[in-house]
Legacy VTK file of the C-alpha trace (Angstrom):
# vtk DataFile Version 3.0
C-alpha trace
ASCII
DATASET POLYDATA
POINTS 281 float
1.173 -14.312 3.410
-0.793 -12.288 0.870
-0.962 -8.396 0.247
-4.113 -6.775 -0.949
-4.122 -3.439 -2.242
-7.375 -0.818 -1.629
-5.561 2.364 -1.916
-2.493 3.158 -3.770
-2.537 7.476 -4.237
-1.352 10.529 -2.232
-4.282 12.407 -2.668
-7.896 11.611 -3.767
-6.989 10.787 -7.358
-7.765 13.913 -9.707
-11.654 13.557 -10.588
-12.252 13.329 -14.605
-8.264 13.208 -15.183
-7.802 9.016 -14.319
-9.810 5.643 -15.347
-8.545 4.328 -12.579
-6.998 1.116 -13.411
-4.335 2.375 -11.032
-6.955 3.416 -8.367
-7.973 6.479 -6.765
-8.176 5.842 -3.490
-5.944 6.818 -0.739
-2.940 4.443 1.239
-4.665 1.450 2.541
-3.079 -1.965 2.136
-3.903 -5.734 3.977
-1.336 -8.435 4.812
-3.063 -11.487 5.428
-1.721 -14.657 7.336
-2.148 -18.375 6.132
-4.054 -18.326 9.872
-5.896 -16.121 9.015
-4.031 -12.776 11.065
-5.220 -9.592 9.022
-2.857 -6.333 9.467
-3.829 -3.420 7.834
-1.745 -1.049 6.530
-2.997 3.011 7.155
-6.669 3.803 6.710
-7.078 5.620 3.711
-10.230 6.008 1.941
-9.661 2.461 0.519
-10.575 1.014 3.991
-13.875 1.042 3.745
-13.759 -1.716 1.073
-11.663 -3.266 2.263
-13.715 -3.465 5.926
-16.675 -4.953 3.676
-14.678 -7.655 2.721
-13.590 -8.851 6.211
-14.476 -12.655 7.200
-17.331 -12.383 9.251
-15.837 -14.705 11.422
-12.924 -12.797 12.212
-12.660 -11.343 16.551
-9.107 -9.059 15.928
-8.135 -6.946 13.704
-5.044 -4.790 13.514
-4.606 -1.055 12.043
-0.932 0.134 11.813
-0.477 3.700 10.676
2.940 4.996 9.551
1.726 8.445 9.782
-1.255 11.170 10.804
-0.881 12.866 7.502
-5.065 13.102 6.180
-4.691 10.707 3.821
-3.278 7.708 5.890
-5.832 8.240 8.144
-9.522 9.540 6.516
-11.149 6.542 6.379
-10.701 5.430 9.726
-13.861 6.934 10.852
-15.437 4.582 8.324
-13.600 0.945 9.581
-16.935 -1.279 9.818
-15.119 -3.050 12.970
-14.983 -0.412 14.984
-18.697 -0.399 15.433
-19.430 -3.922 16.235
-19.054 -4.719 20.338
-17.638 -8.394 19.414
-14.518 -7.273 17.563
-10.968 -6.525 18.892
-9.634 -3.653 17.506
-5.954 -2.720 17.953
-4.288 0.771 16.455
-0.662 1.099 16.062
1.066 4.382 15.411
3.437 7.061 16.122
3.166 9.760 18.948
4.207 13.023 18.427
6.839 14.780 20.756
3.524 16.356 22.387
0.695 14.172 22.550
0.378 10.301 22.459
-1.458 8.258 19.567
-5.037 8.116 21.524
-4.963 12.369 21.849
-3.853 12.593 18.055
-6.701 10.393 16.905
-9.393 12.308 19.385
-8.627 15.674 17.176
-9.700 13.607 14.176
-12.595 11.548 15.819
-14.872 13.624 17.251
-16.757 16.705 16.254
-16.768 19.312 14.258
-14.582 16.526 11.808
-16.438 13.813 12.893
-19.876 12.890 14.526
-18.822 9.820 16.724
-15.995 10.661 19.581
-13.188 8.005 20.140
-14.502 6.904 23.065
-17.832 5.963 22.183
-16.786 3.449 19.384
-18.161 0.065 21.022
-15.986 -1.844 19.645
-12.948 -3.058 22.124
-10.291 -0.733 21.625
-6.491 -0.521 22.141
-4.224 1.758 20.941
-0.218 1.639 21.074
2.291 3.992 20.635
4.999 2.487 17.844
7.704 5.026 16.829
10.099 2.190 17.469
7.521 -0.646 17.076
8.797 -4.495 18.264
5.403 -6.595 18.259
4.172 -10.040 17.861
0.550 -9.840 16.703
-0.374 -13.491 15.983
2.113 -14.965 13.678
3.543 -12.135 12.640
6.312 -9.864 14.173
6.147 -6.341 12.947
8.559 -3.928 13.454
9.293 0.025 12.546
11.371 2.959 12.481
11.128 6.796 12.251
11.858 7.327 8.800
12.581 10.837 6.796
9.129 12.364 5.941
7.448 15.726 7.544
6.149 14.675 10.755
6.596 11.570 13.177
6.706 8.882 10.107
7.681 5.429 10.555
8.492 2.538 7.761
6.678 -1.054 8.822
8.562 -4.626 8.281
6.305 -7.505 8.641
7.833 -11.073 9.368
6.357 -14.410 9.213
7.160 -17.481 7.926
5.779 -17.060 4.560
8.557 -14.162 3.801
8.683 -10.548 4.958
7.168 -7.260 3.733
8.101 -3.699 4.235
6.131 -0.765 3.859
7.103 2.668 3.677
4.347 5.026 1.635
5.946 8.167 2.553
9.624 8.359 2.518
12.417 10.719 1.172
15.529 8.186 1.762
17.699 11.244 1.055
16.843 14.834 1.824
17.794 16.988 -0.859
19.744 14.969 -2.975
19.530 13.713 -6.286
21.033 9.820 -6.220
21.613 7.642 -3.288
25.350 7.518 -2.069
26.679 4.352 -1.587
26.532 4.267 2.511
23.799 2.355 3.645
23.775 3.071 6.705
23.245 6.825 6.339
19.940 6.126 3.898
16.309 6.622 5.742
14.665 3.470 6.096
17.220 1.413 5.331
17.144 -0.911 8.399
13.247 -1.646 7.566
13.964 -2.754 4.067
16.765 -4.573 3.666
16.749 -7.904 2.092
12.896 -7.803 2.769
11.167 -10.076 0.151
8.274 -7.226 -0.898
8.907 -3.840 -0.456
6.082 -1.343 -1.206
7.285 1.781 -1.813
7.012 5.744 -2.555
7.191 6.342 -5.971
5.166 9.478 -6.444
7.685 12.229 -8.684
9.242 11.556 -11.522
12.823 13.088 -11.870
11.903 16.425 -12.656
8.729 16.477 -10.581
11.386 15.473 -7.768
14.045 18.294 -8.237
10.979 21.118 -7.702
9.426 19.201 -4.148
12.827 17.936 -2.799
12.017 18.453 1.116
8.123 17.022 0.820
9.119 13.968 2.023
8.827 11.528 -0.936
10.488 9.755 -3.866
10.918 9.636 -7.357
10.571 6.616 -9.542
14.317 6.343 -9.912
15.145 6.729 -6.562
12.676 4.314 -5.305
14.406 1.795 -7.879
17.634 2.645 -6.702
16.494 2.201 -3.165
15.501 -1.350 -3.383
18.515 -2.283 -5.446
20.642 -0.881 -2.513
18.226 -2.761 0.044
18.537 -5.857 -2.185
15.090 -6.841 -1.896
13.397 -9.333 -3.827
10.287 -7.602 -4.744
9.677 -3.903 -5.673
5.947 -2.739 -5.593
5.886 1.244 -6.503
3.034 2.844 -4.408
1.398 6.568 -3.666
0.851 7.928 -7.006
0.418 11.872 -7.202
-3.082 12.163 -7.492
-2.776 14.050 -10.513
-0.900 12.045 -12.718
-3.267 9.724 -15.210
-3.597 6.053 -15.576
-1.774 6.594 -19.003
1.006 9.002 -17.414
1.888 6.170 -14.923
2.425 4.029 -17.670
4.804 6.153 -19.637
6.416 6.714 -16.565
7.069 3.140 -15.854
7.897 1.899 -19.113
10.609 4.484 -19.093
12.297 4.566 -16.002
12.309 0.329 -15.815
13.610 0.906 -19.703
16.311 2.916 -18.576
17.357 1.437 -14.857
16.560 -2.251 -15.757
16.357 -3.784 -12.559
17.735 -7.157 -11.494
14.078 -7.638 -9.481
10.822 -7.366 -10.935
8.753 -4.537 -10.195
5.238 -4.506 -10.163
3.060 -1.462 -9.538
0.615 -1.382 -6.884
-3.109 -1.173 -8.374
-6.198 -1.594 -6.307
-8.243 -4.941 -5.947
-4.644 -6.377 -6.661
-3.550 -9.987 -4.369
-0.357 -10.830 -4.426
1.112 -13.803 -2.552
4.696 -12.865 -0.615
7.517 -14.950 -1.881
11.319 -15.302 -0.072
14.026 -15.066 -2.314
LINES 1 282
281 0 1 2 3 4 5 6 7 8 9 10 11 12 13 14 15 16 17 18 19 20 21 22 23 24 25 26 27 28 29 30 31 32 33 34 35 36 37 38 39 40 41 42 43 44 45 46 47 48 49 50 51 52 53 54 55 56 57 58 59 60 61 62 63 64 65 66 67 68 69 70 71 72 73 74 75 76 77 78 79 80 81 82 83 84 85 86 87 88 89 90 91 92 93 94 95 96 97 98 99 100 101 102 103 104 105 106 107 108 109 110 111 112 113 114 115 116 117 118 119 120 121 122 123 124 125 126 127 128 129 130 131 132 133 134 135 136 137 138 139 140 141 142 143 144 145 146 147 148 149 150 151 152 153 154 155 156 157 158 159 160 161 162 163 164 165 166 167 168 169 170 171 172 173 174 175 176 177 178 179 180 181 182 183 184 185 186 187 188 189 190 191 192 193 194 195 196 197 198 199 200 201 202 203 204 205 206 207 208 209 210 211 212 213 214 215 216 217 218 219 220 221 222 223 224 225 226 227 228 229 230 231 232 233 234 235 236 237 238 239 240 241 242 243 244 245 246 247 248 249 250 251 252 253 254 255 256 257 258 259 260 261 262 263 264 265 266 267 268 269 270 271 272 273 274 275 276 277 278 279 280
């Protein structure tokens, strides 16, 4: 199993203020199957690279959103195969307590926000609603839950032999609080994570960026850390960088909160056009 990265921020990274070694794009990540079963992970702006570097070969593809938040979803319009008639097309995602996934995506695709309805893509189309996701696509089996962020949010946990990965871009595991108590069970998102082998995670405040948005829905560094060590995962990959935060800032920012927590698991930012291969532990 191997995890590609094409989008890593929030927000459209801050034009003029980042080089980009980090990226700029918006959430969009691939699993990959040693058969060749390609998930992808939201459809932020980074999925229109990552479309161009499909197998040509490939007949399914599968787009799980954890959210309809504009930046987990702008690039959709964009997915190369959704315009070809020979590929298989499946969207996962969560309904709201109003309207099911295919009326959500209908007020994004189709005009005045976009030019080509949702029912005219030729590709062959199936969507699914997943708040509380139990699927076996190929040789994977991916589940979710709702998970504490503004909105109908869910965390993802993909399974397959190789080792497991969990994915949770948006997530506050604690409203309003400043650590983690030690009951796991009350902790958002805790059932997706635990013990997974590669968790990518939230990371966008540091601590005092944190104590001004508590409420928005997402994590500091620290409490990211502190959230896999609870989860005892294996891998820690921090993930949606505020947009306006520099290549250089997220480098102080890591060298001092991993200087000062010293985790027992490595940690490895996400940055775009990065592989990694998934490894149990």
């Amino acid at each position: 199993m191997k995890v590609s990265f094409w989008g890593t921020r929030g927000s459209l990274a801050t034009p003029g203020k980042t080089t980009l070694r980090y990226g700029g794009n918006t959430s969009c990540v691939q699993v990959t199957g040693d058969e060749g079963t390609v998930l992808v992970l939201d459809a932020g702006t980074g999925i229109r690279e990552l479309s161009a570097s499909l197998p040509p070969k490939l007949r399914r593809v599968d787009v799980i959103l954890t959210h309809l938040h504009m930046d987990h979803i702008q690039g959709l319009g964009f997915f190369g195969p959704l315009y070809h008639p020979d590929m298989e097309v499946h969207i996962w995602g969560p309904a709201s307590t109003t309207m099911d996934l295919r009326s959500r995506l209908t007020r994004y695709l189709s005009p005045p926000l976009f030019p080509v309805h949702l029912r005219d893509l030729p590709c062959k189309l199936f969507i699914h609603d997943d708040a509380c996701m139990d699927a076996e696509i190929l040789e994977f089996r991916v589940t979710s839950a709702l998970v504490a962020h503004p909105g109908p949010t869910v965390g993802l946990r993909i399974s397959g032999p190789q080792g497991s990965v969990a994915y949770m871009p948006d997530h506050e595991p604690v409203l309003g609080a400043l650590r983690l108590l030690p009951d796991r069970d009350w902790i958002s998102g805790m059932s997706v994570a635990q013990e997974v082998d590669l968790l990518i995670h939230d990371s966008q405040y540091t601590d005092d960026e944190y104590i001004s948005r508590m409420g928005w829905g997402h994590s500091s560094m620290r409490q990211a850390l502190e959230f896999a060590r609870m989860a005892e995962i294996g891998h820690l990959v921090p993930f949606h960088y505020d947009p306006t935060h520099s290549d250089d800032d997220l480098d102080g920012m890591f060298k001092q909160i991993l200087s000062e927590v010293a985790p027992s698991f490595p940690v490895n930012p996400a940055k775009e056009g990065v592989e990694m291969t998934v490894v149990k532990h």
